[in-house]
PQR file with spaces between the fields and no chain letter, atoms N, CA, C, O and H, PARSE charges and radii, in Angstrom:
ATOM       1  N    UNK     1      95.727   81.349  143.311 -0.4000 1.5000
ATOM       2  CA   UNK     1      96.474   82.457  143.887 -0.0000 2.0000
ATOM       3  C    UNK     1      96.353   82.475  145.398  0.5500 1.7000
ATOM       4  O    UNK     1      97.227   83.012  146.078 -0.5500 1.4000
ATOM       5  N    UNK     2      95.143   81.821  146.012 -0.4000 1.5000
ATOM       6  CA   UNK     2      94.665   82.341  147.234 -0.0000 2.0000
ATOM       7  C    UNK     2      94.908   80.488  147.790  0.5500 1.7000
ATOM       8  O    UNK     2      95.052   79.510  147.055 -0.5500 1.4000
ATOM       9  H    UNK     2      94.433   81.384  145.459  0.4000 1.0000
ATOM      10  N    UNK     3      94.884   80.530  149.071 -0.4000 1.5000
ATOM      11  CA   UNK     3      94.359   79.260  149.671 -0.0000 2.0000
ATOM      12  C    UNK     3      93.449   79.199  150.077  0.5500 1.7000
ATOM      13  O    UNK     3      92.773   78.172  150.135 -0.5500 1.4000
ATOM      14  H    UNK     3      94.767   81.324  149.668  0.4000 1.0000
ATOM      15  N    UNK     4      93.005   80.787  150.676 -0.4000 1.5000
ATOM      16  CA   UNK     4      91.363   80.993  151.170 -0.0000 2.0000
ATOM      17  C    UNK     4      90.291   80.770  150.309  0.5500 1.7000
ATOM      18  O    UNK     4      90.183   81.469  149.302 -0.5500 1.4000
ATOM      19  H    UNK     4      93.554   81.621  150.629  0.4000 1.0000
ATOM      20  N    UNK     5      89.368   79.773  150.599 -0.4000 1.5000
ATOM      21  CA   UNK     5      88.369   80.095  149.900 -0.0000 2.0000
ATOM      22  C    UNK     5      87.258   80.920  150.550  0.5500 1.7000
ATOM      23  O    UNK     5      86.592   80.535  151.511 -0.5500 1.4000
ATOM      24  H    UNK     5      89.455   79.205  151.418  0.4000 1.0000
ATOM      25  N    UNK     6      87.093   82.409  149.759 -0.4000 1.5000
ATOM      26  CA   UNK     6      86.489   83.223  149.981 -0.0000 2.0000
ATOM      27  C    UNK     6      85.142   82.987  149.531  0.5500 1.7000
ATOM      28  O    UNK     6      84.846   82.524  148.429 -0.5500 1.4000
ATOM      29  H    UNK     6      87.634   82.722  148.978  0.4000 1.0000
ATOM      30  N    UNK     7      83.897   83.519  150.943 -0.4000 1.5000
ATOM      31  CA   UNK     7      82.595   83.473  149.622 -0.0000 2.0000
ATOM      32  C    UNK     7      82.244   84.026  148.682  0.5500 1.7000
ATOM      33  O    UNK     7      82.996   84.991  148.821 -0.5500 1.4000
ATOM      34  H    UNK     7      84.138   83.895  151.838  0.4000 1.0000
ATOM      35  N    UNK     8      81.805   84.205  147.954 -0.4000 1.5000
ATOM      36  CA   UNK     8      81.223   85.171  146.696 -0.0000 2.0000
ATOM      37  C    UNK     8      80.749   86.573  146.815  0.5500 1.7000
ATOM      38  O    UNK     8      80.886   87.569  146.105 -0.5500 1.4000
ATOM      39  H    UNK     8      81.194   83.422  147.841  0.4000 1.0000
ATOM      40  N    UNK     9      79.887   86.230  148.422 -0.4000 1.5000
ATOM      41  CA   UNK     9      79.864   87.531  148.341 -0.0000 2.0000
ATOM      42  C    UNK     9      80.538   88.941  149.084  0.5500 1.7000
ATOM      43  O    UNK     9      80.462   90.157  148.907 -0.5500 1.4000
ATOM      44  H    UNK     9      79.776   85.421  148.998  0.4000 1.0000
ATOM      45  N    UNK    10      81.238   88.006  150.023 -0.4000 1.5000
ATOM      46  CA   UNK    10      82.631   88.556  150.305 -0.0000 2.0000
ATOM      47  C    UNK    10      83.753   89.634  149.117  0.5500 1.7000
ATOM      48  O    UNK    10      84.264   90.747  149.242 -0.5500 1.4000
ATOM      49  H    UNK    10      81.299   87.019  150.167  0.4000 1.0000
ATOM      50  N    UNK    11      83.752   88.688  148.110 -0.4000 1.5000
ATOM      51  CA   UNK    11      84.804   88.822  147.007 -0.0000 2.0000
ATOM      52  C    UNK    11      83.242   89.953  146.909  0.5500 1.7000
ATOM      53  O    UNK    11      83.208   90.891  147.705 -0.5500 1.4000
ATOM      54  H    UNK    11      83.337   87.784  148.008  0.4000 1.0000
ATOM      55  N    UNK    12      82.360   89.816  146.177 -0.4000 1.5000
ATOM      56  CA   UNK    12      81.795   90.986  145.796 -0.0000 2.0000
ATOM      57  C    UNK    12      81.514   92.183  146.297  0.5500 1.7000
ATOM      58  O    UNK    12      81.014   93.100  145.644 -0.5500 1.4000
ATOM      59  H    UNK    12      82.387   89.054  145.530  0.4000 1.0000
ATOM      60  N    UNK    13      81.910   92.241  147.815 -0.4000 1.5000
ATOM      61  CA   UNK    13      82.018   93.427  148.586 -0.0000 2.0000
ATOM      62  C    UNK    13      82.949   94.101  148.627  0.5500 1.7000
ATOM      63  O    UNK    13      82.942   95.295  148.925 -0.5500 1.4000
ATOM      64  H    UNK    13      82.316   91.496  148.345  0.4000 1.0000
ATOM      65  N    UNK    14      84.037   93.346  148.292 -0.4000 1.5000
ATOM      66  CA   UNK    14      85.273   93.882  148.161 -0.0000 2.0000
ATOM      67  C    UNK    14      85.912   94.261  146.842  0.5500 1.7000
ATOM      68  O    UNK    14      86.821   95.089  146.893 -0.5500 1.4000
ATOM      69  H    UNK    14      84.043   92.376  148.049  0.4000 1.0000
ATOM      70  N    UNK    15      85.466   93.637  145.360 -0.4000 1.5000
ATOM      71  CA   UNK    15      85.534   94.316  144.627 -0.0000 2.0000
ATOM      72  C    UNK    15      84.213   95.394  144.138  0.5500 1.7000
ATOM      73  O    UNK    15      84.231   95.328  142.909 -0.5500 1.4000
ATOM      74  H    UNK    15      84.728   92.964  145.319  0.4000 1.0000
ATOM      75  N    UNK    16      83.394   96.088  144.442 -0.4000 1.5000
ATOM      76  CA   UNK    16      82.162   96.935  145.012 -0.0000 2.0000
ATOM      77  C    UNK    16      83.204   98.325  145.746  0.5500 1.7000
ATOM      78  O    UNK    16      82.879   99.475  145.449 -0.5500 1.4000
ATOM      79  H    UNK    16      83.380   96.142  145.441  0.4000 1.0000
ATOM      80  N    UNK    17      83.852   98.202  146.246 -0.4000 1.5000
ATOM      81  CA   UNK    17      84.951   99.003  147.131 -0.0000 2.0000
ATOM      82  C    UNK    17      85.966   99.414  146.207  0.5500 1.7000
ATOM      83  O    UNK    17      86.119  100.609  145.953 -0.5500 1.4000
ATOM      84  H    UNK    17      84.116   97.268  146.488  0.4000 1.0000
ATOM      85  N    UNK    18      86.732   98.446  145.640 -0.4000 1.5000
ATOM      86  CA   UNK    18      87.762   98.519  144.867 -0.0000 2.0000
ATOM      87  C    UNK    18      87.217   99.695  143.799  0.5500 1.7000
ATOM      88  O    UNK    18      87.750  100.780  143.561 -0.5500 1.4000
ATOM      89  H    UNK    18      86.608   97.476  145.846  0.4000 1.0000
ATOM      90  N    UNK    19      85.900   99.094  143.192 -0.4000 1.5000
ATOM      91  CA   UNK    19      85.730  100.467  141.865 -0.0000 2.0000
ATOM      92  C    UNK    19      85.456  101.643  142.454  0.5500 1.7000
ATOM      93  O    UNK    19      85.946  102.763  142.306 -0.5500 1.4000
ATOM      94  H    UNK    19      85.467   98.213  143.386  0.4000 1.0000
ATOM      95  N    UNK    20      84.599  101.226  143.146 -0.4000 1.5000
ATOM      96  CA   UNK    20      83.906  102.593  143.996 -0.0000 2.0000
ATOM      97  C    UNK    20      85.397  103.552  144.176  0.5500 1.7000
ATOM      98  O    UNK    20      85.423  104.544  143.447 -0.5500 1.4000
ATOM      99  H    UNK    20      84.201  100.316  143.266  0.4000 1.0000
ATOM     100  N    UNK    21      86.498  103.360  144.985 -0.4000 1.5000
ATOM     101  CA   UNK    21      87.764  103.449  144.930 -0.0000 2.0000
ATOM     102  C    UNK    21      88.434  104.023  144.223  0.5500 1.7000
ATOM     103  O    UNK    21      89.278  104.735  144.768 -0.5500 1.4000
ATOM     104  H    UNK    21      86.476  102.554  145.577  0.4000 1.0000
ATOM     105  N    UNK    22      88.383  103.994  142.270 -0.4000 1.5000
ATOM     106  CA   UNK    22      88.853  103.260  141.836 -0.0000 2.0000
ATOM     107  C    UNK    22      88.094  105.007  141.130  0.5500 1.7000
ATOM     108  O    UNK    22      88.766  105.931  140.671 -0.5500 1.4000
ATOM     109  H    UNK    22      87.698  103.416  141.827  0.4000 1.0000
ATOM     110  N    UNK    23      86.766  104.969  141.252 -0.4000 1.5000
ATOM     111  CA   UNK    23      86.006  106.320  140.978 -0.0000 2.0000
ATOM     112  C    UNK    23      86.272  107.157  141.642  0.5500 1.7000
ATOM     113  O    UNK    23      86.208  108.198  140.989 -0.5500 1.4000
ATOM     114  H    UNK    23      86.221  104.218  141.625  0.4000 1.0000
ATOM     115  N    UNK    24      86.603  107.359  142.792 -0.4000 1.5000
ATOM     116  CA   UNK    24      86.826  108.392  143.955 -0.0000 2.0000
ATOM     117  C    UNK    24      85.370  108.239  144.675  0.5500 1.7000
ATOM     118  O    UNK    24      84.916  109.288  145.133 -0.5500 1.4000
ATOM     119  H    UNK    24      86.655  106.513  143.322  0.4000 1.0000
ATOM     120  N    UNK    25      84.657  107.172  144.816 -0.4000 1.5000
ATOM     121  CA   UNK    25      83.327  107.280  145.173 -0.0000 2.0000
ATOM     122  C    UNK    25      83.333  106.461  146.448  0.5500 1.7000
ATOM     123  O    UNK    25      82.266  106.290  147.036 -0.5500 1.4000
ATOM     124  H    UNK    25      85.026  106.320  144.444  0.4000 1.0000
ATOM     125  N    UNK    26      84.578  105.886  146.968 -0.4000 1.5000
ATOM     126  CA   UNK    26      84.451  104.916  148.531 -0.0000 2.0000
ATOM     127  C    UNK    26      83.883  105.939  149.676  0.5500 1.7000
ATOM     128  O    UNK    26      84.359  107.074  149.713 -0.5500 1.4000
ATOM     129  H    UNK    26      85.445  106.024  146.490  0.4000 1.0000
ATOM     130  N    UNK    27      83.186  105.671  150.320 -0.4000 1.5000
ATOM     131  CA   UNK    27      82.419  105.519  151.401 -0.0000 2.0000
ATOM     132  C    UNK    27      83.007  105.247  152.987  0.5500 1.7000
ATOM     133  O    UNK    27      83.696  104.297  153.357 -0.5500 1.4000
ATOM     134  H    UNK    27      82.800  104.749  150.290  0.4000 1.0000
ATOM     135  N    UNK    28      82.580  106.223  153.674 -0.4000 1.5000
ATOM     136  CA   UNK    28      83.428  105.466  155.314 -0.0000 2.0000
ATOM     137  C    UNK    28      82.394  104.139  155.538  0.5500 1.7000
ATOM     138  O    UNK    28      82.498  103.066  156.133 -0.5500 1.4000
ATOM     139  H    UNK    28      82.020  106.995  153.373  0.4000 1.0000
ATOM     140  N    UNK    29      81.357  104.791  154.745 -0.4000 1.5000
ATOM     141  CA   UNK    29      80.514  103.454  155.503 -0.0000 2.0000
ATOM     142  C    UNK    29      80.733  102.108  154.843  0.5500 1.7000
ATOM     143  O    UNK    29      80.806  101.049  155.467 -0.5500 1.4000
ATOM     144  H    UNK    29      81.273  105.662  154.261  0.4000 1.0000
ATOM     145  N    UNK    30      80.857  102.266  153.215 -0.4000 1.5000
ATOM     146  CA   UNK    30      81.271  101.085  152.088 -0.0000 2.0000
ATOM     147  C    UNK    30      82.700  100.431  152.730  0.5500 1.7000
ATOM     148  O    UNK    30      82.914   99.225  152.608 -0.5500 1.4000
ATOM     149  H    UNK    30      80.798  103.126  152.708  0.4000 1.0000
ATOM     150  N    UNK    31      83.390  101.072  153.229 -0.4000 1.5000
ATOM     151  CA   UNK    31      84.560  100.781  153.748 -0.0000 2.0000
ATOM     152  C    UNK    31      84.107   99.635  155.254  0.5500 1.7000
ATOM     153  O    UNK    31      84.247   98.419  155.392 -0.5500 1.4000
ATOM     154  H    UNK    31      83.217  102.051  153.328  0.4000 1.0000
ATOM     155  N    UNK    32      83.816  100.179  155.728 -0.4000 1.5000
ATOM     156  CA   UNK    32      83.786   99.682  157.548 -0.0000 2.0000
ATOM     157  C    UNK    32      82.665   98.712  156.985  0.5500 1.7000
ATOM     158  O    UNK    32      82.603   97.656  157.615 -0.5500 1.4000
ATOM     159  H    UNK    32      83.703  101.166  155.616  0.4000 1.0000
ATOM     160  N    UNK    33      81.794   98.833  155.973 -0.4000 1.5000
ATOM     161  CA   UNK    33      81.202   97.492  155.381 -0.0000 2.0000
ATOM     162  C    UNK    33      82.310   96.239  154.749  0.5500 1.7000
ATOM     163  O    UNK    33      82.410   95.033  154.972 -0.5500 1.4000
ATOM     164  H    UNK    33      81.845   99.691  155.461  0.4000 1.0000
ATOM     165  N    UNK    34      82.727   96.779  154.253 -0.4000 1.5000
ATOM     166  CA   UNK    34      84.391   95.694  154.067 -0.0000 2.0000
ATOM     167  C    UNK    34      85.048   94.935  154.855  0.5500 1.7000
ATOM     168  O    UNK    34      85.297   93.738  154.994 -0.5500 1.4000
ATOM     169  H    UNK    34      82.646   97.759  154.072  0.4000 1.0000
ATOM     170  N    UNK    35      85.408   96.530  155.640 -0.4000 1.5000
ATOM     171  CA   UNK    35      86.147   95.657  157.170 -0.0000 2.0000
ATOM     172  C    UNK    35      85.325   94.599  158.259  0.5500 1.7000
ATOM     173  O    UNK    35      85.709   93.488  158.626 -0.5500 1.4000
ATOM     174  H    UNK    35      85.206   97.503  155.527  0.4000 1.0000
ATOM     175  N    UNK    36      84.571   95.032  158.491 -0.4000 1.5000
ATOM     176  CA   UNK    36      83.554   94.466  159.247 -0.0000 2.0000
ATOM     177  C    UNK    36      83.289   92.887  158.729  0.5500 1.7000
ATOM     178  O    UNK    36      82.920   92.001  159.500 -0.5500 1.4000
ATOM     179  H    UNK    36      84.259   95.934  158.193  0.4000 1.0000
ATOM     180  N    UNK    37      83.499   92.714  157.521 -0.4000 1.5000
ATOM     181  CA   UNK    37      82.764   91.386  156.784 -0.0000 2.0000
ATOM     182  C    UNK    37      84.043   90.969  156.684  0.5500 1.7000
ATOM     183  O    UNK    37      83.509   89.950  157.122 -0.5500 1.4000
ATOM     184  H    UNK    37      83.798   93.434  156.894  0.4000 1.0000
ATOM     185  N    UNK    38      85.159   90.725  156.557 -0.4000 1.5000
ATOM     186  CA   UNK    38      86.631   90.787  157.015 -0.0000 2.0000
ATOM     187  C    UNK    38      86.855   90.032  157.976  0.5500 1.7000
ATOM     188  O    UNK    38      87.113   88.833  157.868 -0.5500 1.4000
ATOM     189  H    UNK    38      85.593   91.553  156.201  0.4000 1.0000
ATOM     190  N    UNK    39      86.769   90.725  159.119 -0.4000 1.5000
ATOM     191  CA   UNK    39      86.809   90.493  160.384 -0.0000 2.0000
ATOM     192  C    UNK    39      86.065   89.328  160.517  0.5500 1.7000
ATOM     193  O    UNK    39      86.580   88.291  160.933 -0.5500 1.4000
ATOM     194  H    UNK    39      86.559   91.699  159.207  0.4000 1.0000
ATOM     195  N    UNK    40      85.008   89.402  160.229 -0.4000 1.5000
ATOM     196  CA   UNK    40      83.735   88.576  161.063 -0.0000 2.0000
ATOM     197  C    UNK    40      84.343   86.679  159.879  0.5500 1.7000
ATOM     198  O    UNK    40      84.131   85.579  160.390 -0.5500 1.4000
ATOM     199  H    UNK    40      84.589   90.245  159.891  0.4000 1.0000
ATOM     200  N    UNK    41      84.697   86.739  159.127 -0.4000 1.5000
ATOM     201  CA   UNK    41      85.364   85.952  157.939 -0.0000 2.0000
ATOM     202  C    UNK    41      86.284   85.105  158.713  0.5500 1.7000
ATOM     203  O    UNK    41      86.166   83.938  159.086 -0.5500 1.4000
ATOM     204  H    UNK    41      84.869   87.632  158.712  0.4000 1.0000
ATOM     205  N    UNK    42      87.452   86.166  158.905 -0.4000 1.5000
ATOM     206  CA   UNK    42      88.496   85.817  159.665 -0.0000 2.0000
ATOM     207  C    UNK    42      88.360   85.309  160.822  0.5500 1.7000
ATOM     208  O    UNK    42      89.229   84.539  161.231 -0.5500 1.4000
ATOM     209  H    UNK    42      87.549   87.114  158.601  0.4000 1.0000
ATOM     210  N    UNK    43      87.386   85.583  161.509 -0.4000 1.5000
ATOM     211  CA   UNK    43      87.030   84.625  163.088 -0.0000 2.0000
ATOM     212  C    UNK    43      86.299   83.711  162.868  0.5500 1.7000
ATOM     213  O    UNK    43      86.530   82.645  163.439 -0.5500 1.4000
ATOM     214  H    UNK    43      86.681   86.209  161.177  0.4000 1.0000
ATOM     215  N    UNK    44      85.257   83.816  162.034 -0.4000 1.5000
ATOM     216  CA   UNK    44      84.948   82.217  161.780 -0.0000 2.0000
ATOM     217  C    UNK    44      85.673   81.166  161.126  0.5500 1.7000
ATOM     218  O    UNK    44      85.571   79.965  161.378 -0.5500 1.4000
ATOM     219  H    UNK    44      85.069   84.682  161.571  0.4000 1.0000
ATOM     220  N    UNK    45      86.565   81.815  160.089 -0.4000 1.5000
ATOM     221  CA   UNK    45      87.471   80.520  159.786 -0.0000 2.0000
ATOM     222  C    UNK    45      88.563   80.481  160.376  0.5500 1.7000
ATOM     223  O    UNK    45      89.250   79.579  159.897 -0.5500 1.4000
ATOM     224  H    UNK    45      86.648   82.791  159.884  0.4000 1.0000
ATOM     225  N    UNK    46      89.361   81.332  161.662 -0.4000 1.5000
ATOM     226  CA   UNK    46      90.323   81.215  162.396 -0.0000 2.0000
ATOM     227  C    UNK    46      91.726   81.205  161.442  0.5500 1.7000
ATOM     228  O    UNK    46      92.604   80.386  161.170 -0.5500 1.4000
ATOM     229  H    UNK    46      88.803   82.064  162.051  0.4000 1.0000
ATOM     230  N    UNK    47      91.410   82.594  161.105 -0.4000 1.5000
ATOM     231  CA   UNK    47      92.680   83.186  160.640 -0.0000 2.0000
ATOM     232  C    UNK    47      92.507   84.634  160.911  0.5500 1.7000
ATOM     233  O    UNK    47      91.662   85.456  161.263 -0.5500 1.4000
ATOM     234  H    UNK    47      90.698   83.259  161.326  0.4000 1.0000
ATOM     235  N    UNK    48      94.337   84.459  160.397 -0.4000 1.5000
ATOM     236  CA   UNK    48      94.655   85.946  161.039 -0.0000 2.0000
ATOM     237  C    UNK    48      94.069   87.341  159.949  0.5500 1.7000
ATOM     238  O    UNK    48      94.318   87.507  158.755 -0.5500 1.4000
ATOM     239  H    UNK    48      95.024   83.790  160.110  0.4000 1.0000
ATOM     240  N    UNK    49      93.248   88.182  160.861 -0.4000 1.5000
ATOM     241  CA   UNK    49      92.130   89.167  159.967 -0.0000 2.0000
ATOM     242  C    UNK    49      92.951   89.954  158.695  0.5500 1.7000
ATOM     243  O    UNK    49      92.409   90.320  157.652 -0.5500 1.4000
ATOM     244  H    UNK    49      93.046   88.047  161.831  0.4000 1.0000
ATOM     245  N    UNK    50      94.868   90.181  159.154 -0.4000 1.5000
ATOM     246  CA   UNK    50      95.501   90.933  158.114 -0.0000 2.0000
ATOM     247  C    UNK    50      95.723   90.074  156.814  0.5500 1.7000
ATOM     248  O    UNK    50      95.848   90.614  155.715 -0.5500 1.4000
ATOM     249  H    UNK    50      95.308   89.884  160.002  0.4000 1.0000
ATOM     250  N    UNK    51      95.773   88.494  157.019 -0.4000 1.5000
ATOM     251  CA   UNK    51      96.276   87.801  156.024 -0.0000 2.0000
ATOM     252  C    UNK    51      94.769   87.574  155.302  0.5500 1.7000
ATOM     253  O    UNK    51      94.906   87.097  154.175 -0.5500 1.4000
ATOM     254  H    UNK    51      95.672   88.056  157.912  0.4000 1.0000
ATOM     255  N    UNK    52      93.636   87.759  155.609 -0.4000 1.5000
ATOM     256  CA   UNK    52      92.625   87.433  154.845 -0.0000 2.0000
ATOM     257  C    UNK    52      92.157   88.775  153.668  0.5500 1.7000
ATOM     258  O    UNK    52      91.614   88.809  152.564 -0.5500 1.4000
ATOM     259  H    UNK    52      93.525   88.147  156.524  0.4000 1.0000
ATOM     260  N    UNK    53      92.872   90.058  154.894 -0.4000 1.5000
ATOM     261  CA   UNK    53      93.007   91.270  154.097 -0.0000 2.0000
ATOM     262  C    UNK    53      93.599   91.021  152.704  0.5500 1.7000
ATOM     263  O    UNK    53      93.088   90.996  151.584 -0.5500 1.4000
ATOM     264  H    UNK    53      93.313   90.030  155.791  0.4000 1.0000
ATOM     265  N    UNK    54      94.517   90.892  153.033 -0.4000 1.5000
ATOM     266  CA   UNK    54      95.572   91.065  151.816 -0.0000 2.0000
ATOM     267  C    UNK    54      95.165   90.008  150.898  0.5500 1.7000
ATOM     268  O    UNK    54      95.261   90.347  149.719 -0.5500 1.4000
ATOM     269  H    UNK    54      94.932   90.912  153.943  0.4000 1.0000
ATOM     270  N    UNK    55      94.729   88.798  151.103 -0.4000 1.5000
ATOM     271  CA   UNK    55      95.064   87.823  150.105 -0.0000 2.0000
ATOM     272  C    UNK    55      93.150   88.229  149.387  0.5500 1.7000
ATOM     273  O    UNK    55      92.807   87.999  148.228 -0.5500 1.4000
ATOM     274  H    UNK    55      94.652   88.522  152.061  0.4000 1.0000
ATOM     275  N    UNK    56      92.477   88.684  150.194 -0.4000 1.5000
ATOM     276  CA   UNK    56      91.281   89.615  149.061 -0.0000 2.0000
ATOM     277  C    UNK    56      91.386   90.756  148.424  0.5500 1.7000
ATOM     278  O    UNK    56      90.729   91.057  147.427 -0.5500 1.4000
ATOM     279  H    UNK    56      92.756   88.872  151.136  0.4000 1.0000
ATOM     280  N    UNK    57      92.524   91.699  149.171 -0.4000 1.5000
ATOM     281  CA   UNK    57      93.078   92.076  147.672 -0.0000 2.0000
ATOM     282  C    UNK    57      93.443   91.882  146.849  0.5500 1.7000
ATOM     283  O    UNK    57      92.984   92.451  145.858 -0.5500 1.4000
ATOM     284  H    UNK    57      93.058   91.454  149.980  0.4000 1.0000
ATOM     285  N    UNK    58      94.355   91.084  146.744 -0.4000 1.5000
ATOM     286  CA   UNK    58      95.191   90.256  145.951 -0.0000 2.0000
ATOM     287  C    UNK    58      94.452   89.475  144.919  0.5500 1.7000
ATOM     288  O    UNK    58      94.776   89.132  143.782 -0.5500 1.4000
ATOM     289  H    UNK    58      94.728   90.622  147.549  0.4000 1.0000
ATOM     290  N    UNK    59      93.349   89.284  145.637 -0.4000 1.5000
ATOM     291  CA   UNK    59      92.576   88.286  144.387 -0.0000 2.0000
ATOM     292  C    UNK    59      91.838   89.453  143.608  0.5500 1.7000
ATOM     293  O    UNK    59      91.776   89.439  142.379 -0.5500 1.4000
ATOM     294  H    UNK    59      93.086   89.563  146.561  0.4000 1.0000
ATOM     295  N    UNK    60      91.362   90.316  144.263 -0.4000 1.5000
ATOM     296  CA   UNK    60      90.090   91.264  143.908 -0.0000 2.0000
ATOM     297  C    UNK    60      91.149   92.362  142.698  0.5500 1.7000
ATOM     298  O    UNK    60      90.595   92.788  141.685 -0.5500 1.4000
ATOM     299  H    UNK    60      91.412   90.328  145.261  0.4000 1.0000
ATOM     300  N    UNK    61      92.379   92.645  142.927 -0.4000 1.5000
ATOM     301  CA   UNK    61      93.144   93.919  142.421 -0.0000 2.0000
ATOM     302  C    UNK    61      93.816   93.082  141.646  0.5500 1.7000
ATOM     303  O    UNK    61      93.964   93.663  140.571 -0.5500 1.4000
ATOM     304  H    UNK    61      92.829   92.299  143.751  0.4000 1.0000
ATOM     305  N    UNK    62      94.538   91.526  141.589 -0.4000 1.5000
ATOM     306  CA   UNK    62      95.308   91.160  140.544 -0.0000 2.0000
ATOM     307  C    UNK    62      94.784   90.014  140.109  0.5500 1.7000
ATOM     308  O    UNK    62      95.566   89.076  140.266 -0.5500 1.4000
ATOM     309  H    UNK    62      94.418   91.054  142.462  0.4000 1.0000
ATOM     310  N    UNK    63      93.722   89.712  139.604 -0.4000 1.5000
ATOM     311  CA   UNK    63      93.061   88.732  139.339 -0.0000 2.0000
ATOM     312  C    UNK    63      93.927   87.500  138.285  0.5500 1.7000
ATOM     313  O    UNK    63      94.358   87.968  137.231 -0.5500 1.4000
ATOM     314  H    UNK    63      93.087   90.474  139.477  0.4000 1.0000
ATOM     315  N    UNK    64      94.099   86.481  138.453 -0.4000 1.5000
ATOM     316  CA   UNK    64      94.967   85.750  137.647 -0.0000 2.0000
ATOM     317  C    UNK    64      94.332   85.335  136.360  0.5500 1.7000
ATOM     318  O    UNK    64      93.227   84.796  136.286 -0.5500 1.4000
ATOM     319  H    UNK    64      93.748   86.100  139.309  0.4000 1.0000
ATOM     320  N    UNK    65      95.298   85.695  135.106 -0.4000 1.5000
ATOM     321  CA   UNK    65      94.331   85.922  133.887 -0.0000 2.0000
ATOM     322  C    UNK    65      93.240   84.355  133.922  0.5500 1.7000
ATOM     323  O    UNK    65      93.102   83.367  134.643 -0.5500 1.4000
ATOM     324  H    UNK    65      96.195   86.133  135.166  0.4000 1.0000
ATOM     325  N    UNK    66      92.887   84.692  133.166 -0.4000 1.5000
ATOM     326  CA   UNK    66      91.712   83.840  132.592 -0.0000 2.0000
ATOM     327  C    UNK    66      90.944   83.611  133.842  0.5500 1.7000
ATOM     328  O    UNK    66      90.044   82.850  133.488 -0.5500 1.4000
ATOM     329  H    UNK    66      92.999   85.495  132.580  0.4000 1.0000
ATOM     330  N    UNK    67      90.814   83.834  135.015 -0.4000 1.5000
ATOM     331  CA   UNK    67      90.009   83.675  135.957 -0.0000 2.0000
ATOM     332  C    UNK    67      88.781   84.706  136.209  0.5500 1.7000
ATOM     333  O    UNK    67      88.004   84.524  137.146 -0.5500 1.4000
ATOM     334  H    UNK    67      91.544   84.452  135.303  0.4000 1.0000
């Protein structure tokens, strides 16, 4: 689904958010913990910070079956 390969525990911070979310239980801080690890992602592998956004949602919110 993705071309990024995301680390693990990236993907696990971000779905961590998603339920939390998901409960009504997100956090400013669980959040800006997201973004922050995002960001810092996106500049080390030199991409653009919105497209790394989206395509970890994308993996984290529509997971492709059997994966």
């Amino acid at each position: 689904m993705s071309d990024i390969d995301f680390p693990d525990d990236l993907v696990q911070l971000e779905r961590s958010a998603w339920e939390a979310a998901q409960r009504g239980e997100l956090t400013a801080v669980q959040a800006g913990e997201v973004q922050a690890a995002i960001t810092a992602f996106a500049e080390a592998s030199g991409l653009d910070r919105y497209t790394v956004e989206m395509a970890l949602k994308r993996l984290v919110r529509h997971p492709e079956p059997g994966a």
